[in-house]
LOROSE-556360 format. One line per 2 residues: their letters; for each residue x, y negated, z of N, C-alpha, C, O. Coordinates in Angstrom, 1 decimal. Example, Ala and Ser with C-alpha at 12.3 -4.5 7.8 and 13.67 -1.06 7.14 Angstrom:
residues 2
as	13.2/5.7/7.8/12.3/4.5/7.8/13.2/3.3/7.8/14.2/3.3/8.5 ~ 12.8/2.2/7.1/13.7/1.1/7.1/12.9/0.0/7.9/13.4/-1.1/8.0 .
This chain:
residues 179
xx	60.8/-159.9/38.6/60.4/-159.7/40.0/61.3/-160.4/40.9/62.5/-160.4/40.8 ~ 60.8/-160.9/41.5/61.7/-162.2/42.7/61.5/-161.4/43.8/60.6/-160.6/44.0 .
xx	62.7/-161.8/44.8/62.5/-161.3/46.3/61.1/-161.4/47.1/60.7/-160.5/47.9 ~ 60.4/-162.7/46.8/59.7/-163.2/47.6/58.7/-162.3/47.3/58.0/-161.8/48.1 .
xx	58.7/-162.0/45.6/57.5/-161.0/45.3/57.1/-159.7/45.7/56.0/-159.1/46.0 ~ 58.7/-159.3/45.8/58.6/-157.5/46.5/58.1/-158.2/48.0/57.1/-158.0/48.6 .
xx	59.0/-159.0/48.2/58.3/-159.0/49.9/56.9/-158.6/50.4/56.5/-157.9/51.3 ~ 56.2/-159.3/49.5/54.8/-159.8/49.6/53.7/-158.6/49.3/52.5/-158.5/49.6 .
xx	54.7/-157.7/48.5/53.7/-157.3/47.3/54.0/-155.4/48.9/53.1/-154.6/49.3 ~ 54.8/-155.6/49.2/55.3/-154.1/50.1/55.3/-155.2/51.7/56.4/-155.4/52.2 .
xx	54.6/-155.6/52.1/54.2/-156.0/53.7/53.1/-155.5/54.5/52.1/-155.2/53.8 ~ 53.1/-155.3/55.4/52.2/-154.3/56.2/51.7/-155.6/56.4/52.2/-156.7/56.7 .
xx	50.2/-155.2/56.2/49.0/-156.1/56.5/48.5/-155.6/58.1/47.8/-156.4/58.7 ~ 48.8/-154.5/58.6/48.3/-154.2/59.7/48.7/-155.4/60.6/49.9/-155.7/60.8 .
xx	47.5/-156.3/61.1/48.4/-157.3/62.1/48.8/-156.8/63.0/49.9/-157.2/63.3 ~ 48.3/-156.0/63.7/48.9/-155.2/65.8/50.2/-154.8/64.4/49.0/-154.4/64.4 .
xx	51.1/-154.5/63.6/52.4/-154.6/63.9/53.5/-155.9/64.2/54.5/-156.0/64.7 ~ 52.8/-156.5/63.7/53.3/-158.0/64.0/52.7/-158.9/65.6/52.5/-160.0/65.9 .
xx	52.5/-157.7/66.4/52.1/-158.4/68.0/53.3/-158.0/68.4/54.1/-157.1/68.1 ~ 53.2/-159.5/69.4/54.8/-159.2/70.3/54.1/-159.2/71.7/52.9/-159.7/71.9 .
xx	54.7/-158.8/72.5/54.5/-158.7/74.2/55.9/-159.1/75.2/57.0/-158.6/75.1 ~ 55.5/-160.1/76.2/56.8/-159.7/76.8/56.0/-160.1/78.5/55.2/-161.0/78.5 .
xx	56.3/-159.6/79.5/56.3/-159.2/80.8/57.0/-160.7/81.8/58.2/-161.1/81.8 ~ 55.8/-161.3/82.3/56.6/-162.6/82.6/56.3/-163.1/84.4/55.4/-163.7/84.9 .
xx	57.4/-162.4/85.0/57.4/-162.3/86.7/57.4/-164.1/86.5/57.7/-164.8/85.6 ~ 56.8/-164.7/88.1/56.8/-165.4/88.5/58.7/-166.1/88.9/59.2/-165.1/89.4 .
xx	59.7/-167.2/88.9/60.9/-167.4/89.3/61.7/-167.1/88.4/62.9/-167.2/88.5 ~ 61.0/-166.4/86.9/62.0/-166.1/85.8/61.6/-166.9/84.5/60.4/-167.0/84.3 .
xx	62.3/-167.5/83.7/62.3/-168.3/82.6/62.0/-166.9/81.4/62.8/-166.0/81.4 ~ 61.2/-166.8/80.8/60.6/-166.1/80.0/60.7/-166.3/78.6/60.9/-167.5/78.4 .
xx	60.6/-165.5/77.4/60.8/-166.1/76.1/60.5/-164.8/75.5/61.2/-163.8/75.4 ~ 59.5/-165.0/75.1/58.3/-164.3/73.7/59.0/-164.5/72.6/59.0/-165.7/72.3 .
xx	59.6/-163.7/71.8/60.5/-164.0/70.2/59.1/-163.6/69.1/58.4/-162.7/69.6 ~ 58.6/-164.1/68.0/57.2/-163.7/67.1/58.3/-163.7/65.7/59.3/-164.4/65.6 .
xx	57.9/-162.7/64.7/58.3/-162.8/63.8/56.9/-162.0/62.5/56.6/-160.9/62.1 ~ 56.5/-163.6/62.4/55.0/-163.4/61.8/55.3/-163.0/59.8/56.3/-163.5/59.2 .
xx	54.5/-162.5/59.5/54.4/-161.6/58.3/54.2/-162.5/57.2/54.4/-162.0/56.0 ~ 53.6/-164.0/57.3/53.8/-165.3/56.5/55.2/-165.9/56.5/55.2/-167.1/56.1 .
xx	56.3/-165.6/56.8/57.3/-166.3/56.9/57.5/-167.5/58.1/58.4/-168.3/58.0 ~ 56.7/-167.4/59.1/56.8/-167.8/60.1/57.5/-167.3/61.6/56.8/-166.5/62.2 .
xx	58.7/-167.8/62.2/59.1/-167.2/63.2/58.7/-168.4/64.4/58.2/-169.5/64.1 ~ 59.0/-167.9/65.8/59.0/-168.9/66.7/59.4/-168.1/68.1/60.1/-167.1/68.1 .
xx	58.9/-168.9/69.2/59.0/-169.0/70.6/58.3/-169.4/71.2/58.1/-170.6/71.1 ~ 57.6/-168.6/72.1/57.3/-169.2/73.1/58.0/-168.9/74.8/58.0/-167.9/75.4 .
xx	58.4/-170.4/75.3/59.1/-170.1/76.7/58.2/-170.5/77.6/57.3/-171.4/77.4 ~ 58.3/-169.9/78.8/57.7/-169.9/79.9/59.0/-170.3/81.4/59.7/-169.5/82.0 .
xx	59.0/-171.4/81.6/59.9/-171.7/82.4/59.5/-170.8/83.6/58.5/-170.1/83.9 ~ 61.0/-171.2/84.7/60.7/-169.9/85.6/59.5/-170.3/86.4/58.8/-169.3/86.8 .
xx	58.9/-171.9/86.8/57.7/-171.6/87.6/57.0/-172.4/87.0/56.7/-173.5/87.2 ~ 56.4/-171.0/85.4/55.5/-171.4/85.1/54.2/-170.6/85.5/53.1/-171.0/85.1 .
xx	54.2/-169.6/86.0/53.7/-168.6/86.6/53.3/-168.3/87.9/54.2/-167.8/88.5 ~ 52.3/-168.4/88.6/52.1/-167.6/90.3/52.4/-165.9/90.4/53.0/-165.3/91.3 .
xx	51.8/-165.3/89.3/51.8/-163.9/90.0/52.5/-163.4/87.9/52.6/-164.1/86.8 ~ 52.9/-162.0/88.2/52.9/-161.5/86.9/52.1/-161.2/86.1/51.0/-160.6/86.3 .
xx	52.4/-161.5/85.1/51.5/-161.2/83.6/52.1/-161.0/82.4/53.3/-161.3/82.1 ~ 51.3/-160.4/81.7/51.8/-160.2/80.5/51.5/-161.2/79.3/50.3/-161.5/79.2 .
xx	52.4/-161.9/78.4/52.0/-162.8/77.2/51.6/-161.5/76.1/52.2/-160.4/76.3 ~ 50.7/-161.7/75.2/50.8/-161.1/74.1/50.6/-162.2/73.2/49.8/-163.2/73.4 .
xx	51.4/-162.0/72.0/50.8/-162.8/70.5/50.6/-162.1/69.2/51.4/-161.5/68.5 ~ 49.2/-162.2/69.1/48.8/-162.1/67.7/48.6/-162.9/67.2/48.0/-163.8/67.6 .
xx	49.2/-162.8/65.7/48.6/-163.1/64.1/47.5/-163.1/63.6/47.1/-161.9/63.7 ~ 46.8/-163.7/63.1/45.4/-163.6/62.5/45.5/-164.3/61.0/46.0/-165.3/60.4 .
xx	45.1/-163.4/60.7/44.7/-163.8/59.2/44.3/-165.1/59.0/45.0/-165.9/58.4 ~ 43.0/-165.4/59.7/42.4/-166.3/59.2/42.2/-166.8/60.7/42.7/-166.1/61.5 .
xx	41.3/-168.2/61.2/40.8/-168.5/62.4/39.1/-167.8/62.9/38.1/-167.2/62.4 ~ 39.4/-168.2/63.6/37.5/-167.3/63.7/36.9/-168.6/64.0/35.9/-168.6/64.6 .
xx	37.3/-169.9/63.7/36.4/-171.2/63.9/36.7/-171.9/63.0/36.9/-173.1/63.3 ~ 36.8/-171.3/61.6/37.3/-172.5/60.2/38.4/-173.1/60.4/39.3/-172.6/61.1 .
xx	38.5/-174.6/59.8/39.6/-175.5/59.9/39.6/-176.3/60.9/38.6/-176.6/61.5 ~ 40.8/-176.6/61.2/40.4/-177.9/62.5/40.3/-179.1/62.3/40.7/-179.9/63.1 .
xx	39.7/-179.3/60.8/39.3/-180.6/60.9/39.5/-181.0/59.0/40.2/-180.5/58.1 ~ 38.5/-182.2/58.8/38.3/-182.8/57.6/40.0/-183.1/57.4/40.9/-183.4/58.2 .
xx	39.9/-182.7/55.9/41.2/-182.9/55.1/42.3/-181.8/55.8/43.4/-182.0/55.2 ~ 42.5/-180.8/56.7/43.7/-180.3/57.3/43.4/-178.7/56.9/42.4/-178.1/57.1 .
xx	44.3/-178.3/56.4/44.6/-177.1/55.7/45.6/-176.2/56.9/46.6/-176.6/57.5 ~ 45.0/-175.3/57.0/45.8/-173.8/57.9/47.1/-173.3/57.3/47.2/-172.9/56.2 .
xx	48.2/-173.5/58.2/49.5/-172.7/57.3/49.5/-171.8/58.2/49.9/-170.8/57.5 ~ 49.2/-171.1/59.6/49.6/-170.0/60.1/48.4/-170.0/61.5/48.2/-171.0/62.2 .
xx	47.7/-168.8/61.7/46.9/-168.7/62.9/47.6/-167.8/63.4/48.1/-167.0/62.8 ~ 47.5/-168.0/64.9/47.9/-166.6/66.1/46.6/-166.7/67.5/45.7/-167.5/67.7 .
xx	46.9/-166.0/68.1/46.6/-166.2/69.2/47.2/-165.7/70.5/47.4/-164.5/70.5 ~ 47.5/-166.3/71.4/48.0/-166.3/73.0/47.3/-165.8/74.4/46.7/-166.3/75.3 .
xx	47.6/-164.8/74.0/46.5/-163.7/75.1/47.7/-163.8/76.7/48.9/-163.8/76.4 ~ 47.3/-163.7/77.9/47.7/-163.5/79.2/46.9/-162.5/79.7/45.7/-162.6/79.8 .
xx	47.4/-161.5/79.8/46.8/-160.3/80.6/47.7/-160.2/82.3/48.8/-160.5/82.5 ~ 46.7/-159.8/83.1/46.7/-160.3/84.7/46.2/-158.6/84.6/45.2/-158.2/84.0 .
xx	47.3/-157.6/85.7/46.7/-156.6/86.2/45.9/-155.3/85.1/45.0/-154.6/85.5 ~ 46.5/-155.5/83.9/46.1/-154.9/82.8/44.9/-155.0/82.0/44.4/-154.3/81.2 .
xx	44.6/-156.4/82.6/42.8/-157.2/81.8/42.9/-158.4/81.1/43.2/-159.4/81.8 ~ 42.7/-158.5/80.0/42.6/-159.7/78.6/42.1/-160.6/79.9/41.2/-160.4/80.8 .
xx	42.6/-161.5/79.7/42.2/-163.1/80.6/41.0/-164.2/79.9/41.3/-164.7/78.9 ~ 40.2/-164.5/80.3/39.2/-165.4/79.4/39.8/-166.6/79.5/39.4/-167.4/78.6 .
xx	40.5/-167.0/80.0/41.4/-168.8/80.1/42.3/-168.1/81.0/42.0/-167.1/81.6 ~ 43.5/-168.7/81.0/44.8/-169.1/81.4/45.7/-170.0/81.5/46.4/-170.2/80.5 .
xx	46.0/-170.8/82.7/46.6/-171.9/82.7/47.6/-171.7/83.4/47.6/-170.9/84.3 ~ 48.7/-172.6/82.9/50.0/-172.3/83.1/50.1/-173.2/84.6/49.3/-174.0/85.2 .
xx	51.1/-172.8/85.0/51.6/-174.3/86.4/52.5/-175.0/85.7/52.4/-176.2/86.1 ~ 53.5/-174.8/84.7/53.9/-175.6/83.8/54.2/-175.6/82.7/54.7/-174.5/82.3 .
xx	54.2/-176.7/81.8/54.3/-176.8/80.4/54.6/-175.4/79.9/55.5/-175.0/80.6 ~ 54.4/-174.3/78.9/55.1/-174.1/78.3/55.2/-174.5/76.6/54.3/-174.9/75.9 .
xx	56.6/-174.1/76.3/57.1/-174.6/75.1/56.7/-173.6/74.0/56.8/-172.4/74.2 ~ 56.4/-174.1/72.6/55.7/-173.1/71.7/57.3/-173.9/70.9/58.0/-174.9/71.2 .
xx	57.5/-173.0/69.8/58.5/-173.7/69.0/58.2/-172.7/67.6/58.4/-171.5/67.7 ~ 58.0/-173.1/66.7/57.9/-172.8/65.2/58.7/-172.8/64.0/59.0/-173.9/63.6 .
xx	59.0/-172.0/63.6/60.2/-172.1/62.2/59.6/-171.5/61.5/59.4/-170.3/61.7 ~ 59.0/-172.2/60.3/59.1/-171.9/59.1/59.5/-172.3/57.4/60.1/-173.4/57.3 .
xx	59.3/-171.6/56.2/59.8/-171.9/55.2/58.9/-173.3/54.7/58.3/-174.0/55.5 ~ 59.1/-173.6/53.4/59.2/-174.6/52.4/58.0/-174.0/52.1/57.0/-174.6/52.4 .
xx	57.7/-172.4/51.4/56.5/-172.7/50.3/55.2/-172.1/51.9/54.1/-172.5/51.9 ~ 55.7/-171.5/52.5/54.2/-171.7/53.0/53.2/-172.8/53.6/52.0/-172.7/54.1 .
xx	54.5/-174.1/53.1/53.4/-175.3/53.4/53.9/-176.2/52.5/54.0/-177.4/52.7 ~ 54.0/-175.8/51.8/54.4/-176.2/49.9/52.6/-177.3/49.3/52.7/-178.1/48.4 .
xx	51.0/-177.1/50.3/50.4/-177.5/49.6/50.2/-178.5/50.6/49.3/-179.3/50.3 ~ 50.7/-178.7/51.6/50.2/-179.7/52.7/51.5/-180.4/53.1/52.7/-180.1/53.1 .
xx	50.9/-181.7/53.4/52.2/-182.8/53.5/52.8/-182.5/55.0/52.2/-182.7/56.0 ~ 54.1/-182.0/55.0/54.6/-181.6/56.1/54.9/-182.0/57.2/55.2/-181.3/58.2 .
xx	54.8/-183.6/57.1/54.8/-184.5/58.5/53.7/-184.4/59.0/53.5/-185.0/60.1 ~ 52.7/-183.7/58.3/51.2/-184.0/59.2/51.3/-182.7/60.3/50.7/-182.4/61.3 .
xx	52.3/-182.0/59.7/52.1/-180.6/60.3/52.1/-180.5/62.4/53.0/-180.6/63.2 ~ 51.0/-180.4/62.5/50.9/-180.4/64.2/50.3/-178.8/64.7/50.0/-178.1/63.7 .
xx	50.2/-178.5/65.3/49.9/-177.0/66.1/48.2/-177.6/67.2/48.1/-178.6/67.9 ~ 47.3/-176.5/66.9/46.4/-177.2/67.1/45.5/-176.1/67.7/45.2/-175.3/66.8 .
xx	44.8/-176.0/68.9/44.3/-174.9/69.8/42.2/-175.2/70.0/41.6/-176.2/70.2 ~ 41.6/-173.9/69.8/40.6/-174.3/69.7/40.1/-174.2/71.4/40.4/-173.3/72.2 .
xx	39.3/-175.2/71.9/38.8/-175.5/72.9/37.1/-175.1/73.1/36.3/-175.6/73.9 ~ 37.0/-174.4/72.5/35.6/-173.7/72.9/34.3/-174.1/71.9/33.3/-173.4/71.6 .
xx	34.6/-175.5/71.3/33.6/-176.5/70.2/34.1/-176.9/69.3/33.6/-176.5/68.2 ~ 35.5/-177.8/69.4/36.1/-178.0/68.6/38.0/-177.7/68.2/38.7/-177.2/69.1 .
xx	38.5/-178.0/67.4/39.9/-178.1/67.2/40.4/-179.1/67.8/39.7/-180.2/67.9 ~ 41.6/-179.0/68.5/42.3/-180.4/69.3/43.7/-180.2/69.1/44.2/-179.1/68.8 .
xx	44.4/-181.5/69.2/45.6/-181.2/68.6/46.7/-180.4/70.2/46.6/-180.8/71.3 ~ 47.6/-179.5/69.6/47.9/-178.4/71.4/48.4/-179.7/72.5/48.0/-179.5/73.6 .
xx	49.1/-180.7/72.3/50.2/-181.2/72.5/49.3/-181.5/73.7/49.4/-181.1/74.9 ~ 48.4/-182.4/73.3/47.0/-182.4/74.0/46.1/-181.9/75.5/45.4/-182.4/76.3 .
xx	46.5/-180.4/75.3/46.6/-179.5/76.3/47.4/-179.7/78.0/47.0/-179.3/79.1 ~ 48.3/-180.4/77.8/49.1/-181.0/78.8/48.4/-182.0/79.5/47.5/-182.4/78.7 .
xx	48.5/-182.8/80.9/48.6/-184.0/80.8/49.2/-184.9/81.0/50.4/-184.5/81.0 ~ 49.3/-186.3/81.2/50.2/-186.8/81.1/51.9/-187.0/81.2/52.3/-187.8/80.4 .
xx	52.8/-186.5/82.1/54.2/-186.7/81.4/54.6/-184.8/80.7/55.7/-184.3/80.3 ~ 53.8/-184.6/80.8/54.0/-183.2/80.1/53.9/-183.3/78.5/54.5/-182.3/78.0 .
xx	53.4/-184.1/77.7/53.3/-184.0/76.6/54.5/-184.1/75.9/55.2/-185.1/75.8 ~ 54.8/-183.0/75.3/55.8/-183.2/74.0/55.4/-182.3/72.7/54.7/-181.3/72.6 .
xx	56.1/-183.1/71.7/55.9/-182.6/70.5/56.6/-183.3/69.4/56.4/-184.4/68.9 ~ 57.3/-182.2/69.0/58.4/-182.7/68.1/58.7/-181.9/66.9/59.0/-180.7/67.0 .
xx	58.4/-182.8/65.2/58.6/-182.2/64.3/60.0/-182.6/63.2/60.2/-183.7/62.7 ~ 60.8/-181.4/63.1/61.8/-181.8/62.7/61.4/-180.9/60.9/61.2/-179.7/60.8 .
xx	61.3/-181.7/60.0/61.3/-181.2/58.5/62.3/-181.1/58.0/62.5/-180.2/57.2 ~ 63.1/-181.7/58.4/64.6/-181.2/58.0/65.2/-179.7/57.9/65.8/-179.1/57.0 .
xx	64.5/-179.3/59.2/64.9/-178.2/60.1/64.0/-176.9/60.2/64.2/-175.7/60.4 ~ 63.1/-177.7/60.0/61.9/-176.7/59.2/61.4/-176.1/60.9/61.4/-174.9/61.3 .
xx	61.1/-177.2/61.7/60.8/-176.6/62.9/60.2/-177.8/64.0/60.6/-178.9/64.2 ~ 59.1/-177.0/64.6/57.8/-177.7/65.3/58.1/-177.0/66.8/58.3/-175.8/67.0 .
xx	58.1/-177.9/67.8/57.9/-177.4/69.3/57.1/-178.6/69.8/57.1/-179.7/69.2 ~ 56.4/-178.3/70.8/54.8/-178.9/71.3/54.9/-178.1/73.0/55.4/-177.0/73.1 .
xx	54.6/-178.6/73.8/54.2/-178.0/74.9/53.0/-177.9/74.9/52.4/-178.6/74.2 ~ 52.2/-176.6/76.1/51.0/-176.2/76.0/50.9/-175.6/77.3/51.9/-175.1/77.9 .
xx	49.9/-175.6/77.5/49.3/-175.7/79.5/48.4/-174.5/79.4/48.3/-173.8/80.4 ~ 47.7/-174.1/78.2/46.9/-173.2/78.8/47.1/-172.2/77.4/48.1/-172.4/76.7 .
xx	46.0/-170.8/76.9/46.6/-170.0/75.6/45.2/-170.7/75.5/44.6/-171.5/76.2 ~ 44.7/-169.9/74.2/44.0/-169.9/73.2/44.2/-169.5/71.8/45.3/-168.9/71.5 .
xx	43.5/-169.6/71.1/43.7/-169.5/69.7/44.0/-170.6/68.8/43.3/-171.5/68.5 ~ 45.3/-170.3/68.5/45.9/-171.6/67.7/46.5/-170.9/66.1/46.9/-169.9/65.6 .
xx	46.1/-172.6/65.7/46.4/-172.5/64.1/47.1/-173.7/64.2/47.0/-174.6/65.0 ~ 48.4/-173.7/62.7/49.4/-174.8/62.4/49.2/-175.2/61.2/49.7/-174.6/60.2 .
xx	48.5/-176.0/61.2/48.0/-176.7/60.2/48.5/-178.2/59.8/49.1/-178.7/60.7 ~ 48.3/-179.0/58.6/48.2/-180.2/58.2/47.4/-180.5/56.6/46.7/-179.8/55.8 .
xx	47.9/-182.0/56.8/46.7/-182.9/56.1/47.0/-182.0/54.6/48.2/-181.9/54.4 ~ 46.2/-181.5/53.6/46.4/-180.8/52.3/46.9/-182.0/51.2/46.5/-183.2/51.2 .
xx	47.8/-181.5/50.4/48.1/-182.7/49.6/46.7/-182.0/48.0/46.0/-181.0/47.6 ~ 46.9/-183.1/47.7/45.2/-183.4/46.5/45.8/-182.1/45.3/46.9/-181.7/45.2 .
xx	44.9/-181.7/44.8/45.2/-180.6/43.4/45.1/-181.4/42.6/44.1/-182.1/42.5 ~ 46.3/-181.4/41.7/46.0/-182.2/40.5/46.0/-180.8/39.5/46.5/-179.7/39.5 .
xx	45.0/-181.5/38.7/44.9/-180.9/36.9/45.5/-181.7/36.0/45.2/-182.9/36.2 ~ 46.2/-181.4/35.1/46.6/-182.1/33.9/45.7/-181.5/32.7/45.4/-180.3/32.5 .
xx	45.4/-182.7/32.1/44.8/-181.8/31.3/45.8/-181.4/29.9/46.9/-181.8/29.5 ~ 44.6/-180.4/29.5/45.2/-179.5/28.4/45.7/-180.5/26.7/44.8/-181.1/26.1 .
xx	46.8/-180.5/26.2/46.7/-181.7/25.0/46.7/-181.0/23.6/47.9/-180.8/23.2 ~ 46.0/-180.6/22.9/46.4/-179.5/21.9/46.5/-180.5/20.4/45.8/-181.5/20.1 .
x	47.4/-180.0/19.7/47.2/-180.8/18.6/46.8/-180.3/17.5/46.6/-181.0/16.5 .
């Protein structure tokens, strides 16, 4: 029995325990800590005026996406989603006044089947998948993947439902050789 196995094998699948919340006044620099149940940690910051009035960030985990993959050949390593609650009511869109920063750390095997330079963070827009960085416009865009370091940050302008995904590397079979 390996660490990784007890881990896996005794994890609370309840996702609302793995929701983080944090309270984000307008003139304060903000920072949401996630520490997701796949081996995924991260951040997201909210610079101080990224905000007009107070709200609340929440992030959840999802199992799975509620709109498939985001795209031919690109494999899911982790979905969440980025809720803004305003006056104690779930928000239908929310847009930032500026950038905020998403930042991602994770391990080796949870993207052990997809080639890890492809790996981009990627928010569903109502039809289709788009890549988040995207979300910004122009001198706002950043996005930076460090494999080394095992760590992805992207700016993003509005929430949604996002998945971190890349291109899947091929299944090989060997075949069987009996003599």
């Amino acid at each position: 029995s390996t660490v990784d196995q007890y881990w896996w094998e005794h994890i609370d699948f309840n996702l609302e325990t793995w929701s983080e919340e944090a309270l984000v006044p307008p003139g304060e620099e903000t920072v949401l800590s996630f520490y997701g149940y796949d081996g995924f940690t991260g951040t997201v910051t909210i610079p101080s005026g990224g905000v007009a009035e107070t709200m609340r960030l929440r992030y959840d985990p999802l199992y799975d996406t509620n709109y498939g993959a985001p795209g031919f050949g690109l494999d899911s390593a982790n979905h969440f989603r980025l809720t803004a609650w305003v006056d104690g009511l779930p928000q239908e869109t929310y847009s930032f006044l500026e950038p905020v920063r998403v930042t991602i750390n994770y391990w080796d095997w949870p993207v052990h089947h997809l080639y890890e330079e492809t790996l981009r963070l990627h928010y569903y827009d109502g039809d289709e998948w788009q890549e988040a960085h995207g979300s910004c416009g122009g001198g706002d865009h950043y996005e930076h993947l460090d494999t080394g370091a095992n760590v992805y940050e992207v700016n993003v302008c509005h929430l949604s439902e996002f998945v971190f995904a890349g291109a899947r590397k091929p299944d090989i079979f060997l075949p069987l050789v009996m003599r």
